[in-house]
C-alpha angles and dihedrals in degrees: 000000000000093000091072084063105065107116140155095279090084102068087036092050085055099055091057091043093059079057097049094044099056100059119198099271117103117243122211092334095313122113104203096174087059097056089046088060097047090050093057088052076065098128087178142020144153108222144155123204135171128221111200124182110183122176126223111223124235138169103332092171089102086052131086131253084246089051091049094057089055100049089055090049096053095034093107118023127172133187115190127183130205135184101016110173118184110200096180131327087286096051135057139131130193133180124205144127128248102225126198136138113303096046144297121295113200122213140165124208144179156185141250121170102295104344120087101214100205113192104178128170115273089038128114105210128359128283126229130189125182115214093211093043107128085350100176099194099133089230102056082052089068098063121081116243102268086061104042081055090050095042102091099043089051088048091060092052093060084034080120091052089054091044087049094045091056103041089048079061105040118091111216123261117261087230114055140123152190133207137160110245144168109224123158123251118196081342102311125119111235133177110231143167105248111211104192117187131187133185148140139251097264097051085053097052084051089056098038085060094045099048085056093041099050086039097054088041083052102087095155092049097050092044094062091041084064096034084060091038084055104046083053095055090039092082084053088051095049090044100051083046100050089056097063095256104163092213102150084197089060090059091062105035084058084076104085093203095039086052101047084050101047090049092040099086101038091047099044078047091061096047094046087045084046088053095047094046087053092047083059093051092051095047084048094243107126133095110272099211098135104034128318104267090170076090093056076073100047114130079235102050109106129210129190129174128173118197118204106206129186131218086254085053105250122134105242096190143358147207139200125171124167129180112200131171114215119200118269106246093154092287085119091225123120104179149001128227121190129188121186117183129172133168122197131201144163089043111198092000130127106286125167122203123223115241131216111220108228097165088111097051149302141189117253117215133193140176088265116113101255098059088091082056094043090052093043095054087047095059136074103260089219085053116118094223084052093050098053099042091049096031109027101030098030099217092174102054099119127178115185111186118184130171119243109238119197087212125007104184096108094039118131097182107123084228115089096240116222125239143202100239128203085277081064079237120139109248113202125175112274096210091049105049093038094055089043093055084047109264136117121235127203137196137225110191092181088055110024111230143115125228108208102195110192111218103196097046099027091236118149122205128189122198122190113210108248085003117124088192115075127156140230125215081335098310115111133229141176126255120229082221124005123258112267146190109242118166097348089302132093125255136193141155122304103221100052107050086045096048088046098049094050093266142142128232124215131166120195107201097200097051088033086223126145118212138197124207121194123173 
């Protein structure tokens, strides 16, 4: 269901999209790229804002009664977020509750650097994720550590530079107004110039391709993008090296022209890589995992965005709504309507963000695929959040294929391939399967064994290589085959570590694959 599916990338696409909306020509008198811009100079600011999702039913007749339940009870979801106070870039705290229906869940959150510190009702101790954590873009990789940990605050202080870069690059869209309005802002009425844009999915496909092409033929513009990124960083650099680090990359990096010539390619790479993953989306090619956005460029899709800008040039408040249909496969939704509303104040005056004390203790999440699981063990089971995220998304439902091999000694798949042993048992890896149905293994080479904790149910199970006797949570039971090294991994049978782990077993004789269902 697509409702499973409704992660972060939303909000975040919408932001790029009221950039890419506005375009660089002035409008009536109005330049709007240029309040865009000065907005983005804002060092502090009170603000609010709201996030809705609602789904817009189709045909629910292929779903279960189960599935049903869940698609009432995410129809309509609304995040809304209240005293936000951004202190700088680096700091800023929010609280707000996420809405849907089957109740209201509260939750505070804040920022350091980096790292976003949730602490939400129903969890035991807060939750921090860091955005640049694992990050895999190549040229990330290329920094040492101290910058990659550096890297995002320094972003946000050319954040104005980024913002520049794009709107230089952005046409205008056919459809777009001004008018002089009084609207109220935390409860003040101002008087403020409205922008107010439309288009369609299409336009926005044609300026979406147009935004990548004129960026990558802007070779001057991008240049002094990475010439300011770099004379941001360059503190970072002299300081690493006045303290005696023997990073030979430092060295390097301390030449300004040897470093913007080392990071141009890769980083002209990864833009090129990021255009032509967005030209899939709009020819509707790529893989639709997360969501279909192939529909964001549907000739039906409707956008709508209205800009409130004062006579300093601020924007004051802000509005995004798109109406897009998505195709029926069974999910039973038709259509996905998303609102987005903030409202910003005290613009450039003392703020001072809330913190969130995590010197106890926290819990650490990544993009790997335990972090659900992670989350989940670290929150009140009666608790709503819990609920929703368990019962209505659905976060657990797991489903590991893998193809049944009669030898694989010559295999050069990644993925450990099972096997049917001497015993005529199906041997699947232990450490794949076990990270895929949500739990962490560990290994104990002076003993030999491997500890399987499940994260979702708490159980802990201990194999012992060439050993038919295991235990779970400390009571022991026999193997239908013993654990064994096969390939460097560890194998055992497929039945067991499933059914221990909550899974389902099925065999289709014709593919020759094995799966394994988890709810």
């Amino acid at each position: 269901m697509y409702t499973k599916k409704l992660t972060w990338w939303v909000s975040a696409a919408m932001v790029f999209l009221l950039l890419t909306l506005t375009g660089c020509q002035a409008v009536q008198g109005l330049d709007i790229a240029a309040a865009i811009k000065n907005s983005a100079t804002v060092k502090s600011s009170e603000s609010k804002g709201t996030l809705q999702i609602e789904l817009v039913p189709g045909d629910t007749s292929k779903l279960t009664a189960d599935e049903q339940k869940s698609l009432s009870a995410l129809q309509n979801v609304k995040v809304e977020f209240t005293n936000v106070k951004t202190q700088n870039a680096q700091q800023i705290s929010a609280e707000g509750t996420i809405t849907y229906g089957k109740g209201s869940i509260p939750f505070k959150l804040a920022t350091e650097g980096t790292k976003i510190i949730l602490n939400i009702e129903g969890a035991k101790k807060p939750i921090v994720y860091d955005l640049l954590g694992g990050s895999n873009v190549t040229f990330m990789k290329m920094l040492p550590t101290i910058l990659q940990e550096q890297f995002g605050n320094k972003i946000a202080e050319i954040k104005p530079a980024i913002i520049g870069l794009i709107l230089a690059n952005t046409a205008n869209p056919s459809n777009i107004s001004v008018s002089a309005v009084t609207d109220k802002v935390n409860g003040s009425d101002l008087s403020l110039q409205q922008a107010h844009i439309e288009l369609n999915g299409t336009e926005l496909a044609s300026l979406l391709r147009k935004l990548f092409s004129n960026i990558l033929a802007d070779e001057a513009g991008l240049q002094e993008l990475l010439s300011q990124l770099y004379d941001a960083l360059l503190p970072v650099i002299q300081e690493q090296i006045d303290a005696g680090s023997t990073d030979f990359s430092l060295k390097i990096l301390s030449n300004k022209q040897l470093a913007l010539g080392l990071v141009n390619q890769p980083i002209r790479d990864f833009l090129e890589k990021t255009a032509a993953s967005f030209e899939e989306a709009i020819t509707g090619d790529a893989e639709q995992g997360v969501m279909p956005i192939n529909g964001l460029f549907d000739s039906k899709t409707t956008l709508k965005a209205d800009l409130y800008i004062d006579a300093d040039q601020f924007i004051r408040k802000q509005t995004l709504a798109v109406n897009m249909p998505l195709p029926d496969k069974g999910t039973g939704v038709a259509g996905l309507k998303l609102t987005i509303a903030s409202e910003t104040w005290n613009t450039n005056k003392p703020v001072t963000a809330d913190t969130i004390d995590i010197s106890g203790d926290a819990v650490l999440v990544g993009k790997d695929a335990s972090s659900i699981y992670h989350v989940l063990s670290n929150l009140d089971k009666q608790s709503l959040f819990y609920k929703m995220l368990r019962e209505d998304l659905k976060v657990t439902k797991k489903e590991v294929n893998l193809k049944l091999t009669d030898d694989v000694a010559g295999s050069t798949s990644d993925t450990p391939q099972p096997f049917i042993n001497a015993d005529n048992k199906t041997m699947v890896p232990v450490r794949f399967i076990s990270e895929k149905l949500g739990a962490e293994v560990g290994w104990n080479g002076d003993l030999q064994e491997v500890t399987i904790k499940d994260l979702l149910s708490g159980k802990t199970i201990v194999l012992k290589l060439d050993s038919k006797i295991a235990t779970v949570d400390g009571a022991s039971i026999e193997l239908e085959s013993a654990a064994t090294l096969h390939n460097g991994s560890t194998f055992v049978p497929i039945r067991f570590i499933a059914e221990s782990l909550g899974g389902i077993v099925s065999f289709n004789d014709e593919t020759r694959v094995v799966t394994i269902k988890r709810d």
